[in-house]
C-alpha positions as CSV (number, residue, x, y, z in Angstrom):
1,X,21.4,44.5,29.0
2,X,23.1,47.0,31.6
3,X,21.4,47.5,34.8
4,X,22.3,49.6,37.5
5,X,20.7,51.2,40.7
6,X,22.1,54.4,42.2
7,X,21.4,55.8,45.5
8,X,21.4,59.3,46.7
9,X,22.0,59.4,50.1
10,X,20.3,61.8,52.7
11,X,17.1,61.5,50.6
12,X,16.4,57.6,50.6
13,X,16.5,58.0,46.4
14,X,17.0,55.8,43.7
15,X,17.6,56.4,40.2
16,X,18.4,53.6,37.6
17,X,20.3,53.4,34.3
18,X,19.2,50.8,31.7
19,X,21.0,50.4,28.2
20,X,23.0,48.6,26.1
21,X,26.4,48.5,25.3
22,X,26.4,46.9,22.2
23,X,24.2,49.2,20.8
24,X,25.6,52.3,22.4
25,X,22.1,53.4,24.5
26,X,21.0,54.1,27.5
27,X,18.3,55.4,29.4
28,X,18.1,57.2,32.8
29,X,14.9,56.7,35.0
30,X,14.4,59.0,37.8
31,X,17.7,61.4,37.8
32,X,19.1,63.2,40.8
33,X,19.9,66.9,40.1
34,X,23.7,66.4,39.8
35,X,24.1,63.8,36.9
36,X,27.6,63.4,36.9
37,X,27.4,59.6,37.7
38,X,25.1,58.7,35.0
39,X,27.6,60.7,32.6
40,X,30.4,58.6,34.0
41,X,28.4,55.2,33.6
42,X,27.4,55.9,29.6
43,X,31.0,57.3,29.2
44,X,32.7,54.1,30.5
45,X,30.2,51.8,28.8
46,X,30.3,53.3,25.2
47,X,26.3,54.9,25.4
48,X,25.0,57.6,24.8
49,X,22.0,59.1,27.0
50,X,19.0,59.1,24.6
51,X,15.7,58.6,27.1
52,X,15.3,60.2,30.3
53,X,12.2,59.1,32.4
54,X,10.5,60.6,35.1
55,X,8.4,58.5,37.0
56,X,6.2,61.1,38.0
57,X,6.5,64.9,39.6
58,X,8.6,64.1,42.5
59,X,8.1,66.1,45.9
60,X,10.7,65.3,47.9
61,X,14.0,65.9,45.3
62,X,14.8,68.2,42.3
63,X,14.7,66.3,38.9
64,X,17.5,66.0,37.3
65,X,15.6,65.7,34.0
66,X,16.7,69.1,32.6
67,X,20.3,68.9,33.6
68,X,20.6,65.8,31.9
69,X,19.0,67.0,28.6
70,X,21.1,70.0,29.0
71,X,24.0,68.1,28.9
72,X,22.7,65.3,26.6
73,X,20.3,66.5,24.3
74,X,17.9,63.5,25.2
75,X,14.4,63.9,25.9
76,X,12.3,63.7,28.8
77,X,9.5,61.1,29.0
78,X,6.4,61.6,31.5
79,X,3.2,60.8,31.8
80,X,0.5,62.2,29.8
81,X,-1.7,63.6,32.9
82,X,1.6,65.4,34.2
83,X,0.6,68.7,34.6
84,X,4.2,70.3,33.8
85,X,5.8,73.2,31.8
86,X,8.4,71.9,30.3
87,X,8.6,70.9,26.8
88,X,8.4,66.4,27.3
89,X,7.8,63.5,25.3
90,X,4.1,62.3,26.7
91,X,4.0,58.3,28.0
92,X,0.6,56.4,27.9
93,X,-0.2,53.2,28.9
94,X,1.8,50.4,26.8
95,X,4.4,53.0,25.2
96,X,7.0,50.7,24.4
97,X,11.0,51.4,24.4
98,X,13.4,49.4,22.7
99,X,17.1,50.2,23.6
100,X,19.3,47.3,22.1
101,X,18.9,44.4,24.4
102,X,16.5,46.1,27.3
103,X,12.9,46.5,26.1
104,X,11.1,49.1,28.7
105,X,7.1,49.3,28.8
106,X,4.9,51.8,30.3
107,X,3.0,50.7,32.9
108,X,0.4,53.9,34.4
109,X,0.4,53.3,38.2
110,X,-1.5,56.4,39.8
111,X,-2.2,56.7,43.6
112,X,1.0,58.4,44.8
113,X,0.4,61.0,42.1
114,X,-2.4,60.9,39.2
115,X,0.5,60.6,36.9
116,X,2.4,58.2,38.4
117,X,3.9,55.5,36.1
118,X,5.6,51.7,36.4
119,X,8.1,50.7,33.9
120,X,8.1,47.0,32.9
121,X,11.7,45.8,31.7
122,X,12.7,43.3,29.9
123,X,16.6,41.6,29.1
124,X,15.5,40.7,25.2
125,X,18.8,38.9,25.0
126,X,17.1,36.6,27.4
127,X,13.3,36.7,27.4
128,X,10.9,39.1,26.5
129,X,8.8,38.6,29.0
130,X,9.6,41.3,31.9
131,X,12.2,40.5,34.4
132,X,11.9,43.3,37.1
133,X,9.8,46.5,37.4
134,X,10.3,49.9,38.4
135,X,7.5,50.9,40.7
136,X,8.3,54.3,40.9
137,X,6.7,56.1,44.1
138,X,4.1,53.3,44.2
139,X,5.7,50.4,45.5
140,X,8.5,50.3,48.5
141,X,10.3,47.4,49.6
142,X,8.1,46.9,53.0
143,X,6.0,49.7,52.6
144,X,3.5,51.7,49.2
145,X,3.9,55.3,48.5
146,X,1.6,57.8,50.4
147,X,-1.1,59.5,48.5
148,X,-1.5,62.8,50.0
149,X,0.9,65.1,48.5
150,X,-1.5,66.6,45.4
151,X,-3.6,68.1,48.0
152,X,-6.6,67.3,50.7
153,X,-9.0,67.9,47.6
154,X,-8.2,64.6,45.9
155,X,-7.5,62.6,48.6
156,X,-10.1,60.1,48.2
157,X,-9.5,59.4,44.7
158,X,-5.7,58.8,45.2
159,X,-6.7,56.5,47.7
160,X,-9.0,54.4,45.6
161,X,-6.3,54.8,42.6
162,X,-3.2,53.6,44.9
163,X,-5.5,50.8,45.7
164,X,-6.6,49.6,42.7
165,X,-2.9,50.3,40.9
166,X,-1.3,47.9,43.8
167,X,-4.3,45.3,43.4
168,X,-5.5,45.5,40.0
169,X,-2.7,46.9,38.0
170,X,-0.1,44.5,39.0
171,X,-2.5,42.0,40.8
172,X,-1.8,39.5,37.4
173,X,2.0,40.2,37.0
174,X,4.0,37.6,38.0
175,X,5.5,36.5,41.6
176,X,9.1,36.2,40.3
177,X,9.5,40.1,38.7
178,X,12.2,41.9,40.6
179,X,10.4,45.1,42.1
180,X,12.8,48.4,42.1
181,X,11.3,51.3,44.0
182,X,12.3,55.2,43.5
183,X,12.7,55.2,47.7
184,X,14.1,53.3,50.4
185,X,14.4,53.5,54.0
186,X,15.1,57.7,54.9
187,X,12.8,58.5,52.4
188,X,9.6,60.2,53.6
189,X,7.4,59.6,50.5
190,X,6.5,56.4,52.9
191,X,7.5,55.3,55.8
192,X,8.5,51.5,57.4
193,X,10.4,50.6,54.5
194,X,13.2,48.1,54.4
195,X,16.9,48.3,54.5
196,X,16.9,46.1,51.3
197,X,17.2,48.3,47.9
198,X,14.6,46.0,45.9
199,X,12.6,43.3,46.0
200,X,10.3,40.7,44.5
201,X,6.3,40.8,43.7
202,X,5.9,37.6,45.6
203,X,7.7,38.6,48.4
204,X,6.2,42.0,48.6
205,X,2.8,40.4,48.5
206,X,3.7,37.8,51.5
207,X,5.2,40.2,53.5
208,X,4.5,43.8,52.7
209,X,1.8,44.5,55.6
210,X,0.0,47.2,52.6
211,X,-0.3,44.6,50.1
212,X,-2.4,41.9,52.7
213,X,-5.7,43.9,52.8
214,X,-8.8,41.6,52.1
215,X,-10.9,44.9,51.0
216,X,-10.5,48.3,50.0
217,X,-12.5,50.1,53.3
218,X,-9.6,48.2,55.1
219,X,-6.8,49.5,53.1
220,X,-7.8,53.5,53.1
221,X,-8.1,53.1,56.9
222,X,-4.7,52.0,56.9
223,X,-3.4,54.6,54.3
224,X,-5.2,57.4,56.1
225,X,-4.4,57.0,60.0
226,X,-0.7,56.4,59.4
227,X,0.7,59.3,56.8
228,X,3.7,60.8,57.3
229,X,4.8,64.4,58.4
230,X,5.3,66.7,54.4
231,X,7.8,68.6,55.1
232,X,8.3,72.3,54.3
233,X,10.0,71.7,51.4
234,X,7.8,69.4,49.2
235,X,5.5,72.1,48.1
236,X,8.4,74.2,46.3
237,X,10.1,70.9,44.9
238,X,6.9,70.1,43.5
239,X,7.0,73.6,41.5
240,X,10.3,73.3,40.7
241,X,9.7,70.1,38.6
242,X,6.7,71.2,37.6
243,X,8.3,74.2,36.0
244,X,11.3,72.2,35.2
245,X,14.5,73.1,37.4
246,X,16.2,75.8,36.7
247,X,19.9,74.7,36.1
248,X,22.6,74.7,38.1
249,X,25.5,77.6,38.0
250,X,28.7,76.9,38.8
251,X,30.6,76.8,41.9
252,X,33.5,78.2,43.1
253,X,33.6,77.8,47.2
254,X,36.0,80.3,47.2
255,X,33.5,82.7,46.7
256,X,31.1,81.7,49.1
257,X,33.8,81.9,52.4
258,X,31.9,84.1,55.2
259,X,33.8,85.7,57.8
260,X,32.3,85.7,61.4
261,X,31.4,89.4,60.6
262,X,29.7,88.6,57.0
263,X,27.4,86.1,58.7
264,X,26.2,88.2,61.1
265,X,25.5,90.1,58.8
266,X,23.4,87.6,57.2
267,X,21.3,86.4,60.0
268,X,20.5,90.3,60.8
269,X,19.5,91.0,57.3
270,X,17.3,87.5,57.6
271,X,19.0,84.5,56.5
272,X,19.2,81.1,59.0
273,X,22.4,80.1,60.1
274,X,22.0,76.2,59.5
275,X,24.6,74.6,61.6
276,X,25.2,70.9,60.1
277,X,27.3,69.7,63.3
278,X,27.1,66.7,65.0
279,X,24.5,67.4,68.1
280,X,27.0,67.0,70.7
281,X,29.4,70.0,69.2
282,X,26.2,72.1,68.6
283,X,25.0,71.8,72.4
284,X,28.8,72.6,73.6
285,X,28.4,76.0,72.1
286,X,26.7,77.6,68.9
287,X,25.3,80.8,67.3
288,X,22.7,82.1,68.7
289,X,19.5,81.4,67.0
290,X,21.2,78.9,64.6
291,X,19.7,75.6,63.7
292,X,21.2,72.1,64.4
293,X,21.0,69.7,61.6
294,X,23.3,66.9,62.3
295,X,24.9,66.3,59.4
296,X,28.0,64.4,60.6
297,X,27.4,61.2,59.5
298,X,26.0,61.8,56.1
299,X,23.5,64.1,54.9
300,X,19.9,64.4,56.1
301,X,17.9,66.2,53.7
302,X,14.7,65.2,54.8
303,X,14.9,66.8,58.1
304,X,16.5,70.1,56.8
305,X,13.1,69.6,54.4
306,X,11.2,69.6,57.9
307,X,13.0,72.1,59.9
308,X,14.0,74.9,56.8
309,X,12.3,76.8,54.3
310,X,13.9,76.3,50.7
311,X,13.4,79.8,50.3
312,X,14.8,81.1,53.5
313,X,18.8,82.3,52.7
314,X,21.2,80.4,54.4
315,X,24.5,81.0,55.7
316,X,26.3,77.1,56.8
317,X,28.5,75.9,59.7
318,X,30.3,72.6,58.7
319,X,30.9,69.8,60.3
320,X,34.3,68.7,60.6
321,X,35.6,67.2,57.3
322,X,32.8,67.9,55.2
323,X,33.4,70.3,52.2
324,X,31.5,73.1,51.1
325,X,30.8,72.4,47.9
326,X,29.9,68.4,48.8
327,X,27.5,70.3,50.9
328,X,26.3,72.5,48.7
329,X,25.2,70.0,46.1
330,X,23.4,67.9,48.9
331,X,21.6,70.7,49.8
332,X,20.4,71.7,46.2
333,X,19.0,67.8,45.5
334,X,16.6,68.7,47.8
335,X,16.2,72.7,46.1
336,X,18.0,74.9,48.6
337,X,19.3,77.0,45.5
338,X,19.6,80.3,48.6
339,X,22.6,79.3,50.1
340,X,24.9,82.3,50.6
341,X,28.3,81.1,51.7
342,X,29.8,78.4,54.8
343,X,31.1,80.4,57.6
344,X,35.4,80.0,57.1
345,X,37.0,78.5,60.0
346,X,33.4,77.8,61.4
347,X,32.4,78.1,65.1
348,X,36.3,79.2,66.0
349,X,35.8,82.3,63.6
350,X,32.6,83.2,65.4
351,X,34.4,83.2,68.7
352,X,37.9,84.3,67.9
353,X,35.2,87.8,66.9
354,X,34.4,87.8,70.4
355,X,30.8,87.6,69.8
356,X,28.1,85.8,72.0
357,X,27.7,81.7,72.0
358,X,24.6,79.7,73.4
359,X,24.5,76.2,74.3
360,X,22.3,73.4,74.7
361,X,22.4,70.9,77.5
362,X,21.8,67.0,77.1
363,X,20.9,65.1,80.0
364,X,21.5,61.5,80.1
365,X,18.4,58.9,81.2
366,X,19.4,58.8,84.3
367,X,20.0,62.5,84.9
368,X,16.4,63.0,84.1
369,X,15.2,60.2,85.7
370,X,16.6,61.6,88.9
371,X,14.9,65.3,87.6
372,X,11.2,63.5,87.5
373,X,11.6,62.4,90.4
374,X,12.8,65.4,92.2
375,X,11.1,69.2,93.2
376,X,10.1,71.3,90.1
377,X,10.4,68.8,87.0
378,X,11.0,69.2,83.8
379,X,8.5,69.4,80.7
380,X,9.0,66.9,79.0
381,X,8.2,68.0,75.3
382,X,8.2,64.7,72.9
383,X,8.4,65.5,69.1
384,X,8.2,62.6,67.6
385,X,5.0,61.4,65.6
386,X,1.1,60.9,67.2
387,X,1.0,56.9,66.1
388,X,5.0,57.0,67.7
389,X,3.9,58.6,71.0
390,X,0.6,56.3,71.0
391,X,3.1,53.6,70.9
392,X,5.2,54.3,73.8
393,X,6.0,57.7,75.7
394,X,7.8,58.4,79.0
395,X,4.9,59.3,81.3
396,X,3.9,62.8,81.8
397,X,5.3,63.9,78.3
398,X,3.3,66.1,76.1
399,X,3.5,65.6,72.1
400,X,4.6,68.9,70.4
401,X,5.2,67.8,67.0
402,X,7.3,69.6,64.5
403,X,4.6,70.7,62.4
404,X,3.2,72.4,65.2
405,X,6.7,73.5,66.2
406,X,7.2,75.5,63.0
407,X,3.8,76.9,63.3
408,X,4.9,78.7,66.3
409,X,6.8,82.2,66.1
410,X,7.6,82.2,69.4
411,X,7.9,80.1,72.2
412,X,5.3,77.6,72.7
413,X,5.9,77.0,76.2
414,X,6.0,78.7,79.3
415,X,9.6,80.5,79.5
416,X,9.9,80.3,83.2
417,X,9.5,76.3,82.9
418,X,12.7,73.9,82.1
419,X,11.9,72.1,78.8
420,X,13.1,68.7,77.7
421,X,13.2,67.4,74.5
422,X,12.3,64.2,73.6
423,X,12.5,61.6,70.2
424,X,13.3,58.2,69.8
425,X,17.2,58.3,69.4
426,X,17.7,61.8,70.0
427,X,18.1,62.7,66.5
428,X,14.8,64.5,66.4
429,X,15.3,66.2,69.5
430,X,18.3,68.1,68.7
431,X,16.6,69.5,65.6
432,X,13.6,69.9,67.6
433,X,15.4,71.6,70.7
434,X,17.7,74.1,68.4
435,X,14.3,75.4,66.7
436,X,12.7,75.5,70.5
437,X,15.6,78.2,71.1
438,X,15.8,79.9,68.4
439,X,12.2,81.1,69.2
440,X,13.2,82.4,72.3
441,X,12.7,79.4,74.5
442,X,15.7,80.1,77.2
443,X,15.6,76.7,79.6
444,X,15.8,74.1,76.7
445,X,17.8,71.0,77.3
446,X,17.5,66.9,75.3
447,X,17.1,63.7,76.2
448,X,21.0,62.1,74.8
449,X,19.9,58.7,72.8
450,X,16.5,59.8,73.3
451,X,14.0,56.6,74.0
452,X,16.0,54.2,72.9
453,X,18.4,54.8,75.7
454,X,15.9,55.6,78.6
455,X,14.1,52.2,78.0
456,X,17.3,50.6,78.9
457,X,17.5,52.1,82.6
């Protein structure tokens, strides 16, 4: 049997490939949008792509389900409840899959979506009895999958399902089955998961806090007072695979190059200038009312899937090193299909125009340590989440999270007042702080290293 995991980075995905070489098969469970490394994988191996599975209607990344059927001619498998518009092959509980050597049984899982699935998989060559299990959006190494993406109508009853799929459902399976989620840590589908890319039952159950519930009235109070922030973008990703994806055209960066005066253009005809700079370059000087998205060292979809619309046209400024079209094809995992071009020679073309620059000042611990203490203080604005601030918080700070951020259309704080931003590592901040100026906040300034570095003073 041939195994294989395959991250996507910037999301906290993974996607698997099971086949057989002998027998020339393979499926693909859970594909990202560009499927050129499960192509390579069948090519090298001698199989052809003949089953793709989705393990439900993912929120957080574009399917690559109809690229790869494009390209393949296999089907798509889902489960039956799926509510999508796509022609599919429907999976119900027991749906067996025989693909040479790996056997693949459907296991239905729901409580992170009503259709959510499990697939059982076995290495006939060895047993038939299952050796691992792909818990989809259920099960995370460390954490379970949140249940309130389908909407505040059926909350309840995805509580009550995610409960009784984690206790009931694979209560009698076996300790020793080797558990392979569809996240890992990044991800926001959950949150507290492990650095570790799978796991065991057993060990899940001994150590996974979500699994250690005596009772169910326990376990919803635990689900409920600890979700995650949904970002702006899951609600059109959720179309998207709904409606299946529409596929990709394609690229030619050349084509895309903006000069300084073609994306001013842009931003005055509406589009965001999404500057993917480290944080550090971006506070030195950048466009006005751009947004700072470091994306330095390695994409972070997520938070562009907090901060930006997927509909909202963009125009890019690149980090150093990073490609456009590697850029681009992060971007459109995660659906942001608008992108209009990358700003050639980046913030140098902008000023080499002669047009206007902002910047945005980082103050060290002790600089705003010595600033508390002094006449006229800062705000300190702390955008990180409610159970985070509960947690710890530098006294005096207020908690403006980015939900209610992006709610604003303006300024949300007095624009006379010096306003410091605030996460754990600074990260957050910078996001937090570029969208803070953008909406006309003038006196805006973060904390460098965020907590993590003030604790240490």
């Amino acid at each position: 049997m041939y195994f294989e995991q395959v991250t996507t980075p910037g999301l906290g995905c993974f996607s698997y490939a099971i086949g057989c070489p002998p027998a020339g098969v393979m499926a693909v469970v859970d594909p990202r949008r560009d499927i050129g490394v499960y192509l390579r994988m069948a090519e090298e191996r001698g199989m052809a792509i003949t089953h793709i599975f989705d393990t439900h209607v993912h929120a957080d990344h574009i399917s690559g389900a109809q690229e790869l059927r494009a390209s393949t001619k296999a089907d798509i498998y889902i489960h039956e409840a799926a509510p999508v518009g796509y022609e599919s092959k429907k999976l119900k509980n027991g749906d067996e899959f025989k693909l040479g050597a790996a056997l693949i049984r459907v296991l239905p899982t729901p409580g992170h979506t009503p259709d959510s699935v499990s697939l059982l998989v076995s290495n006939l060559s060895r047993s038939p009895e299952p050796e691992m299990i792909l818990t989809g959006d259920l099960l995370f190494v460390g954490d379970i999958g949140r249940p309130d993406l389908p909407g505040e109508s059926i909350l309840d009853a995805q509580v009550e399902s995610l409960y009784n799929s984690l206790y009931k459902t694979l209560g009698p399976l076996p300790d020793y089955l080797e558990v392979y989620p569809a996240h890992g840590q990044g991800s926001l589908c959950g949150q507290g998961m492990s650095a570790k890319p799978f796991s065991t039952l057993g060990y899940e159950r001994l150590a996974n806090p979500m699994l250690n519930y005596s009772d169910f009235a326990g376990f919803k109070s635990a689900v409920l007072s600890n979700l995650p922030m949904r970002p702006q973008s899951f609600s059109s990703i959720i179309a998207a695979n709904m409606n299946g994806a529409a596929l990709l055209p394609k690229l030619d960066p050349a084509e895309y190059a903006l000069s300084a005066d073609q994306a001013d253009e842009l931003s005055k005809a509406g589009a965001i200038l999404l500057d993917l700079r480290d944080t550090l370059s971006y506070g030195a000087a950048h466009i006005p009312g751009s947004i700072n998205v470091d994306f330095s060292d390695g994409p972070a979809l997520n938070w562009i899937g907090v901060a930006v619309s997927p509909n909202a046209p963009l125009a890019l400024i690149l980090p150093y090193g990073k490609n456009f079209e590697e850029t681009c094809t992060e971007l459109r995992r995660a659906g942001y299909d608008a992108v209009k071009g990358w700003l050639k020679g980046g913030l140098k073309a902008w000023l080499d125009s002669g047009r206007k620059t902002q910047s945005l000042p980082h103050l060290t611990a002790s600089d705003l340590r010595a600033r508390l203490a002094g006449p006229n203080p800062p705000i300190l604005i702390d955008v990180r989440s409610p159970e985070e601030f509960r947690r710890v918080k530098i006294e005096g700070s207020i908690n403006l999270t980015f939900d209610r951020i992006l709610e604003e259309a303006v300024c949300p704080v007095n624009l006379e007042s010096e306003a410091v931003v605030v996460c754990q590592s600074g990260f957050r901040a910078g996001i937090a702080a570029s969208l803070l100026q953008a909406r006309g906040c003038p006196h805006i300034s973060l904390l460098a290293g965020g907590l993590n570095v003030w604790k240490k003073l």
